[in-house]
N, C-alpha and C positions, 0 to 999 in steps of 0.2 A: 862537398855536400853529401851526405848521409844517405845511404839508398836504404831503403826501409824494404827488408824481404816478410813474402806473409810467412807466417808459422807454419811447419810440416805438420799437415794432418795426423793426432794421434787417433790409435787403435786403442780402445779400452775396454774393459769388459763392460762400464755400463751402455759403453755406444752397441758392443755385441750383442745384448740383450735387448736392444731398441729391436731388433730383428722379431717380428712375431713370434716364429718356430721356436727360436732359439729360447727365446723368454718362455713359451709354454713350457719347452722340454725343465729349463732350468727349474720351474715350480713345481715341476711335477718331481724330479729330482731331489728337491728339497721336501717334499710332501712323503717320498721315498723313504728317504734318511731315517725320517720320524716314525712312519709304519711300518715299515719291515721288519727292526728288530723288536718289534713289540708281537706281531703277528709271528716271528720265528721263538718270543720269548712264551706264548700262550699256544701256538699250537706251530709242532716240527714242522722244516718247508720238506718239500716233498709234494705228492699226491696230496688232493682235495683233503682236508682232514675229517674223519667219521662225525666229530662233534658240530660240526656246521652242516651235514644232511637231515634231512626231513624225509619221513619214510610216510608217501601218499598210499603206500600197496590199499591200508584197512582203510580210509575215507571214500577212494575210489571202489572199492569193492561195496561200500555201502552205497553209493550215489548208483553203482548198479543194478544191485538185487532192486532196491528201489524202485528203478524204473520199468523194473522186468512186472516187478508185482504189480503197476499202478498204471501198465501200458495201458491197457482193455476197461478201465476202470474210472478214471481221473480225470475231470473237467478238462483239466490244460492240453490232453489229449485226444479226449471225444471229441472237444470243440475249438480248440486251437490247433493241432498240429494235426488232426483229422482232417480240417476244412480244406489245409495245404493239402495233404494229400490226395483230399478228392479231388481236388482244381488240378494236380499234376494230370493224374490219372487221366479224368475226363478229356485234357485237352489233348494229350498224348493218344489215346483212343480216338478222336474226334479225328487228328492229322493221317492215323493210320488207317480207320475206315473208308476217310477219303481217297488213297492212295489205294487200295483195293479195289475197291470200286472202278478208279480210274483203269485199272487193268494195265500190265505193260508195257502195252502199245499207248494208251494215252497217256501214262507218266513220260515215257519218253517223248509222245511228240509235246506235249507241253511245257515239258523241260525245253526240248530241243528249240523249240518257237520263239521261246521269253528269252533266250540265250541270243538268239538270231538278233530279236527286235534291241536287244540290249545291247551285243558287242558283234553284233555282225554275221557273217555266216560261217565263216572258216569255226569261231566258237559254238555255234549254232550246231556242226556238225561233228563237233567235237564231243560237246554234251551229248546227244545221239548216242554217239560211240559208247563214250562211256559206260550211260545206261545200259547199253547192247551186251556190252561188258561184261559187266554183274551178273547178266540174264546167262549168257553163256557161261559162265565161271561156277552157274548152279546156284549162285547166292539171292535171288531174286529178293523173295519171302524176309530173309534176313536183310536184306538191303533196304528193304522198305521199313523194316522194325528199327532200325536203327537210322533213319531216315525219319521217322516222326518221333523219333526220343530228341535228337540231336534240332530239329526245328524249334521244339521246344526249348528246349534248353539254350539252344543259342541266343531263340529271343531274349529269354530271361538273364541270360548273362548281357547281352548287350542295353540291356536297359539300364539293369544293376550298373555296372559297368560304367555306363554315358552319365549317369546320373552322378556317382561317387567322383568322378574324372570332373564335370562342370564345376560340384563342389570344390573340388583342390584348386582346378584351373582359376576360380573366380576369389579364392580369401586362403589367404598365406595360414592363418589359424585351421581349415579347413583340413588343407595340405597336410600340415604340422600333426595331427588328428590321426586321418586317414592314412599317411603313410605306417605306421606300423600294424591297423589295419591290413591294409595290403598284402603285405609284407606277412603277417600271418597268413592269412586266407592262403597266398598262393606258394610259401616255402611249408607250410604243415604237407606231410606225405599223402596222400591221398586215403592209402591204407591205413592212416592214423584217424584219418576223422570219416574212413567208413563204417568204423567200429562203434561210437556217438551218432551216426547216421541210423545206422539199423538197428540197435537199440530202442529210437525215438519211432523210425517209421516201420521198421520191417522188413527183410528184404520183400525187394521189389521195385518199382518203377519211380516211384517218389523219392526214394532214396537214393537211386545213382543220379536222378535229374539233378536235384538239392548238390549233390558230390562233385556234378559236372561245372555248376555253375560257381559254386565254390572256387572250385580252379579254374575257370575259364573268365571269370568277370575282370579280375586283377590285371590282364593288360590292357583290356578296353579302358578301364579309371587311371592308368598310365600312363597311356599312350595320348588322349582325350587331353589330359590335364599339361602333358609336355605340348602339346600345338597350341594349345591353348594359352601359355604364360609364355611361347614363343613367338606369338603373333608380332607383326610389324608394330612397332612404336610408333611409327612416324603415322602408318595407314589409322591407327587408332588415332593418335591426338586429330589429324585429319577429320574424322569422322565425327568425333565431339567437337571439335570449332563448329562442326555445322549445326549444334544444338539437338543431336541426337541422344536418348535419352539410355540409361546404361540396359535397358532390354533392345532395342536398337541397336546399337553398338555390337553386342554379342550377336545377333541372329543379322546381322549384315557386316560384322567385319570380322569377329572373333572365330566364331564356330568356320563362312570360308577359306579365312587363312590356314585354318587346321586343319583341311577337309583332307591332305596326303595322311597327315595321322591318325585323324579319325578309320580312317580307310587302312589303314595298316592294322589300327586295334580293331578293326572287326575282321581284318585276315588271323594276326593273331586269336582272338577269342574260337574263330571257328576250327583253328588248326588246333588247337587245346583241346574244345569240345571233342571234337572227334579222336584225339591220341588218347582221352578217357574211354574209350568205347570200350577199351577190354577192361582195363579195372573196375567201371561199373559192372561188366559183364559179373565178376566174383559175387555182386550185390543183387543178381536177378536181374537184370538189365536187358538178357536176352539179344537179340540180334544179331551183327556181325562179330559183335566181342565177344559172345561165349561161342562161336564157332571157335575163335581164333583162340579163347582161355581149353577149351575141349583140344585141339587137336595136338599144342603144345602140352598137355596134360601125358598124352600120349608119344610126345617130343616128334609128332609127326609137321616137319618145318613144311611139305607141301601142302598139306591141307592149312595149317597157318595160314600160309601166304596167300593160298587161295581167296579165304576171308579176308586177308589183310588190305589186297587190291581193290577191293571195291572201296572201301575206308577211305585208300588215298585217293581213289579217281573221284571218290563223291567229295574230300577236300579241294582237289584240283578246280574243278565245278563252280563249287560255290565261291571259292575265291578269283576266278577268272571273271563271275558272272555280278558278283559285288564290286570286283574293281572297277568292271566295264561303267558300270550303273552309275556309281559315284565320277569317272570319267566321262562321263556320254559318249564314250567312243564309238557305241554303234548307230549314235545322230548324229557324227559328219556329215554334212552331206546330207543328211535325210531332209524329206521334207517336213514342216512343222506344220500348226495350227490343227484345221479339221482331217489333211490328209495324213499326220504321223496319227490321231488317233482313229482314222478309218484302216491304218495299215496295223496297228494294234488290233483291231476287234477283227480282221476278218484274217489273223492269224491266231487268235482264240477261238474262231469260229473255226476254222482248218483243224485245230487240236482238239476240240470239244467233239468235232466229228470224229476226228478218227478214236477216241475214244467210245465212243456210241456203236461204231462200227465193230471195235474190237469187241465190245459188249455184248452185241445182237447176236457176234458168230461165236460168243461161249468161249474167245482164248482171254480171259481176261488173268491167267495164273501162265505163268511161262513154261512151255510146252519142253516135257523131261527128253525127250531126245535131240533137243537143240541146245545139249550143254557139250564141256568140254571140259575132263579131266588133265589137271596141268601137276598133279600132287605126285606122281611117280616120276616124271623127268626131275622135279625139281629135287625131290629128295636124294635121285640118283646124284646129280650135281652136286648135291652139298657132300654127299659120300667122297664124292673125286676130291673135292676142294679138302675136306678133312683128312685123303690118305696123299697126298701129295704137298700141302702148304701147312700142314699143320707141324713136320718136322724134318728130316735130313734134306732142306733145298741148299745146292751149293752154294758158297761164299757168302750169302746174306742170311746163312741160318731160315728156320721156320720160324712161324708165329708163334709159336709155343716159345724158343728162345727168346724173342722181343719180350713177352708177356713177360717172363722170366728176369730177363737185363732190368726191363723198367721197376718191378717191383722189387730187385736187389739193391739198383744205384739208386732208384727215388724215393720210392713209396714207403720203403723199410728206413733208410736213412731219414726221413721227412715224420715220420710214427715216431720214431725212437725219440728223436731229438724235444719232439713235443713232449712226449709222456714225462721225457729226461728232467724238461723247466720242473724248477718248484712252481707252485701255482702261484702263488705273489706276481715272481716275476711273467708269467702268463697274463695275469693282470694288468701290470705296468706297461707291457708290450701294446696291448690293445688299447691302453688307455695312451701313449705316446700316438698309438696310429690316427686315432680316433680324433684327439684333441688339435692334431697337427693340420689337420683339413677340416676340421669342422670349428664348433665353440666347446665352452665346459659341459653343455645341456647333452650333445652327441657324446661327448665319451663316457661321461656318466651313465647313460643308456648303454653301450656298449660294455663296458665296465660289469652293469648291474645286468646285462643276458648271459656274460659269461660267469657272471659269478649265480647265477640262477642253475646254470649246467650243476655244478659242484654241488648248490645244496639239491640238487634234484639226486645227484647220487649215482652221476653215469658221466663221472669228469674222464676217466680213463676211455673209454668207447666213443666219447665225445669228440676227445683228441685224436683218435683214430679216424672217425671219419671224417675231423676236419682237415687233417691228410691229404686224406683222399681227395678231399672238396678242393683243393688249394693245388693236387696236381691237375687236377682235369679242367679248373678253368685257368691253370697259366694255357696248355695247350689249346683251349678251345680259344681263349683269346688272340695267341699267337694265329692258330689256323683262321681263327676268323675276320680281325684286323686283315691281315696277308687278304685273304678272299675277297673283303667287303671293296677295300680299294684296289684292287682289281675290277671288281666288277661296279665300282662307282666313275673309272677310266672309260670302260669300254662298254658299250650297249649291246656288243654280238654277246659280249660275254656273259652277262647280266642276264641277258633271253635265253643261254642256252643254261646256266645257272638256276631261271626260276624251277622249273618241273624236279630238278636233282631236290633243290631245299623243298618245295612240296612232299615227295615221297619221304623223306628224312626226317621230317618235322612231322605228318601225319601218321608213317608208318607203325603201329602199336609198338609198344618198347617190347613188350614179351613177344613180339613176329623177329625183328633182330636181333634179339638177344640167346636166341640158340644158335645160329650161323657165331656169332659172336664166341660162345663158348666153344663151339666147334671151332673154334680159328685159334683161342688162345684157352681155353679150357677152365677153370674152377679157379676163384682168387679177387682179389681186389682187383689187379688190370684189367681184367675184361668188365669190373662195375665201371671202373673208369674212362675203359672206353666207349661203354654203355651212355653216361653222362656225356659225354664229348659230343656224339654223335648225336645226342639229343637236344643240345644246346647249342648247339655250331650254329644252325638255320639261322636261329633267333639274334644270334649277336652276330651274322652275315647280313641280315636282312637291315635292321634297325644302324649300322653302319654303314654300308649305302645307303641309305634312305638320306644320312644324316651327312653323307659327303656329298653329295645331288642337289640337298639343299643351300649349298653354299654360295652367297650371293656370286653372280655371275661377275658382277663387276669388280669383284676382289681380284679375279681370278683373271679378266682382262688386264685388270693392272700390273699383277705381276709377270706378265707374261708381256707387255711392254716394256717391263726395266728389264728382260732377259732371262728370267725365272727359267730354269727347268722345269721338266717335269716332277722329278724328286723335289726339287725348293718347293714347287707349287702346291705339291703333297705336305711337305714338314713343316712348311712356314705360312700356309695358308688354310687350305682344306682343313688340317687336324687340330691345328686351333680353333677353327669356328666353326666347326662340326664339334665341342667338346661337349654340351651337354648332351648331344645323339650318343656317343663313345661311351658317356658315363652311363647313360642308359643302356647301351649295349650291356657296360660289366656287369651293374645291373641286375640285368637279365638273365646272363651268362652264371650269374652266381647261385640264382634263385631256380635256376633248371637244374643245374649241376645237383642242388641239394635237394631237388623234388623228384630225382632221378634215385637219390642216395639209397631209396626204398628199394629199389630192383637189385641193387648192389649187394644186397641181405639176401636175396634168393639166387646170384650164381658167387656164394663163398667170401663174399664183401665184407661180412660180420659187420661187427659194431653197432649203431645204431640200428640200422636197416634191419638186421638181422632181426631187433627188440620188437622192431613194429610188426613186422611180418610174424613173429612168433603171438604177437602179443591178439592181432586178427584169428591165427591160427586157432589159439586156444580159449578165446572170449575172454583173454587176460587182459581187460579194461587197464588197470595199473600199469601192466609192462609198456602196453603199445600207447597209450596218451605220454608217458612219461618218456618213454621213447619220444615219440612224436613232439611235445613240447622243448627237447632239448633241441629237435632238429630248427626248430623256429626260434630257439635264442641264437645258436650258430647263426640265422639267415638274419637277423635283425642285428646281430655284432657284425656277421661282415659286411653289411649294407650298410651303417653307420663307419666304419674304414675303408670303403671305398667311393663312398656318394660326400663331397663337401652339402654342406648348407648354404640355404641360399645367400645369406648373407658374406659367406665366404668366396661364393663364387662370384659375389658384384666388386668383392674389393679385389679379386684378380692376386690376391698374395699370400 
């Protein structure tokens, strides 16, 4: 009898192109073939070619003069962008008179009280401190000015923020919208759209508000919108069986579920706000930020830092005293109904006193011999640090060597090689990246930012700082992945982890970026480490966050079949942590390149350099066009490193 064997599986090329990737790449291959030699037949590869630029210098210089001559004059500005201004102004004034008035002593105890009643005492006395802090540090006065700019503004951002974030979280078209939104608002440089700010308002107070929020609203609509489309399925259908209607649903199951998010985009939003404090300071901003933009001016790093302490203890604060709030940690235990709010009123009633009191005896301005000059040790210190680590340390070289090695082996070899592509292939590369994780609608977007660079007419500087952008977030990823799951393992580590990413994430970028140049001196490495250090926090934080949240029960499982700790990490955690991770990069990418601006004032060139010249000299053309190329860069690399969502349900 006849044994009938089945046929050997053939390999064939049309079964290879059943492979999704493979069939993209192949179309796009073949879409290659057809346009390349036609695009090398009409214009040489090579650099961007001049016939494809558009020269905005004379339209921009008229949309200028324009509004110079029709500020003080022009309906849209008496009565539209005037009303904004007065409502800043007023409410900013309103928070700062109050806090005067309260005098010293009752900011602190009323700080100190609502801290207590909210997260306990140990916070209670911590706030205290801090205050105490400022007072002694001599920054009183500024502390408070920037203390009712920043109230403001935070509010404002966090509304902005919750509002745009419901939007995406609740309609995939919403999302779809809003995300390059975003994506502008918080990769334009700051210094790019303070020059269109002051223009419209003036320097002044309405216009670093307006700059703050700008930059500060983008991860509350972020972070909002990821809790929120990550909410339990199960707790949702749940919740609709029971005939709960879709505003139900959201204000009893959605917005709960999201509350760690929610809670992290207003830690983010206020760590933002506040690292704008010195660049608003350039706008009139006044407070702590122009102490710190004044003493760096004089590249005096202890008077900096002096200002810059209050900045981060008044971030520490408010993010200790929101987390508590949204946790209720300091109602453990406490008691509820009439007696938690009889222990509320007669610890308002304790701070309203000791305000009153401090009023009656005339110390309501912090008394000038209870300060403490810390600017000549610290500068002596940075002198040691500069004549000992900055060159001949044995065997490991100075910093000045590293700074050195990194921009020979990376940053130069990483420049060249880009500038080297003809631009075609520049194209194809991002449109392969693009297409391969997303659909045709993302790489066409990405395709069309980088081919925006070109006709803007800054493809060479372009490529140079995206360089740059590509060394400092491979490292910031590396360091920060390594960090996050570490400190998503251990809780000692995690607690002794938060205060370092507070100080780093709030400290003003111009407070560290002199020790910085002082450590590795003038050039792109030290922009690059500028960007690092600025972005690390952010894709530490949102990386725990996102491995913490990993069902618990995945994690007993594996650890019943024998898992490691490594398996438990690779084969559990980092898969189902992926959209926190991609939000990490994310983020990682969008700091790096909102950094890239500072990178232009220690020797960074390129872009950066465009935008800061373009402020400098009220050269509207340089520094927008500058500034819009840095926003196609952040919306091509955000479209090759974020899939769609369609691509991330089908998993392949």
């Amino acid at each position: 009898m006849a044994t009938v064997t089945a046929p050997a599986p053939r390999v064939s090329l049309p079964g290879i192109l059943k492979h999704r990737a493979v069939a993209k790449l192949a179309l796009l291959a073949l879409a290659a073939a057809v346009l390349v030699p036609l695009a090398n037949a009409q214009w040489a590869s090579g650099s961007w070619p001049a016939a494809l630029t558009v020269d905005l210098t004379q339209p921009l210089g008229r949309v200028s003069d324009w509004i110079i001559d029709n500020r003080d004059s022009h309906p849209l500005f008496l009565y539209g962008f005037g009303y904004v201004s007065n409502a800043v102004v007023l409410s900013v004034r309103a928070v700062y008179v109050v806090l005067l008035a309260a005098g010293w002593a009752g900011v602190t105890a009323v700080s100190a009280l609502v801290a207590w009643r909210v997260a306990g005492v140990r916070l209670g006395l911590g706030t205290a401190a801090a205050f105490l802090t400022c007072g002694l540090l001599g920054m009183w006065i500024p502390t408070m000015q920037t203390l009712a700019l920043m109230v403001v503004a935070v509010l404002v951002s966090v509304a902005v923020g919750a509002l745009l974030g419901l939007a995406a979280g609740l309609s995939d078209r919403m999302d779809r919208i809003l995300r390059p939104v975003l994506d502008t608002m918080q990769v334009l440089p700051a210094f790019a759209y303070l020059l269109p700010v002051v223009l419209v308002f003036g320097i002044g107070v309405p216009a670093a508000v307006l700059a703050t929020v700008v930059y500060a609203a983008p991860p509350m609509a972020r972070l909002t919108a990821l809790g929120l489309r990550g909410a339990d399925k199960e707790v949702l259908e749940a919740v609709e069986s029971l005939g709960a209607t879709s505003r139900q649903r959201l204000l009893t199951a959605r917005i709960p579920l999201a509350r760690k998010e929610l809670l992290l985009g207003l830690n983010q939003t206020i760590m933002m706000a506040l690292s704008m404090a010195v660049i608003a300071s350039v706008i009139g901003a006044g407070g702590l930020g122009d102490r710190v933009y004044q003493a760096l001016a004089s590249v005096d790093v202890g008077a900096a830092l002096a200002a810059g302490i209050p900045i981060v203890l008044l971030a520490v604060v408010l993010d200790r005293v929101t987390g508590a709030a949204g946790d209720g940690a300091g109602d453990l235990g406490a008691p509820t109904g009439p007696s938690r709010r009889a222990g509320w009123a007669y610890a308002l009633a304790a701070a309203v006193a000791v305000a009153l009191v401090g009023r009656l005896a005339g110390r309501l301005d912090w008394p000038g011999s209870w300060t403490l000059n810390i600017a000549e040790p610290v500068n002596r210190a940075v002198d040691w640090m500069t004549d000992h680590l900055y060159s001949g340390v044995p065997v490991i070289g100075g910093t000045a060597d590293w700074a050195g090695h990194f921009t020979t082996w990376v940053l130069d070899p990483l420049r060249d090689g880009l500038q080297a592509l003809p631009w075609w292939s520049v194209l194809l590369i991002v449109a392969a990246l693009a297409w391969v994780i997303g659909t045709w609608r993302t790489a066409l977007t990405a395709v069309l930012a980088m081919a925006a660079i070109g006709v803007l007419g800054v493809w060479k500087p372009s490529l140079d700082t995206l360089s740059q952008v590509l060394a400092a977030v491979a490292v910031t990823l590396v360091l920060g992945f390594a960090t996050g799951v570490a400190a998503a393992r251990s809780d000692r580590f995690e607690q002794f982890l938060r205060p370092v990413l507070d100080v780093f994430q709030t400290m003003p970028q111009f407070v560290y970026l002199i020790p910085v140049v002082a450590l590795f001196g003038v050039g792109r490495a030290p922009a690059v480490a500028a960007a690092v250090v600025y972005a690390l926090p952010a894709v530490v934080r949102i990386t725990t966050q996102g491995l913490r949240q990993v069902d618990p029960a995945a994690l007993e499982s594996a650890r019943s079949l024998g898992a490691s700790s490594g398996q438990q990490i690779r084969q559990v955690q980092l898969p189902l942590a992926r959209p926190a991770l991609l939000l990490a990069l994310n983020q990682g990418v969008v700091l790096v390149l909102a950094v890239v601006i500072i990178g232009g004032l220690v020797g960074g060139g390129a872009l950066g350099y465009d935008v800061v010249f373009g402020l400098a000299q009220g050269d509207l053309a340089t520094g927008l066009v500058a500034g819009a190329a840095i926003v196609c860069l952040g919306l091509m690399l955000d479209r090759v490193t974020q899939p769609t969502e369609r691509r991330a349900k089908k998993g392949a």
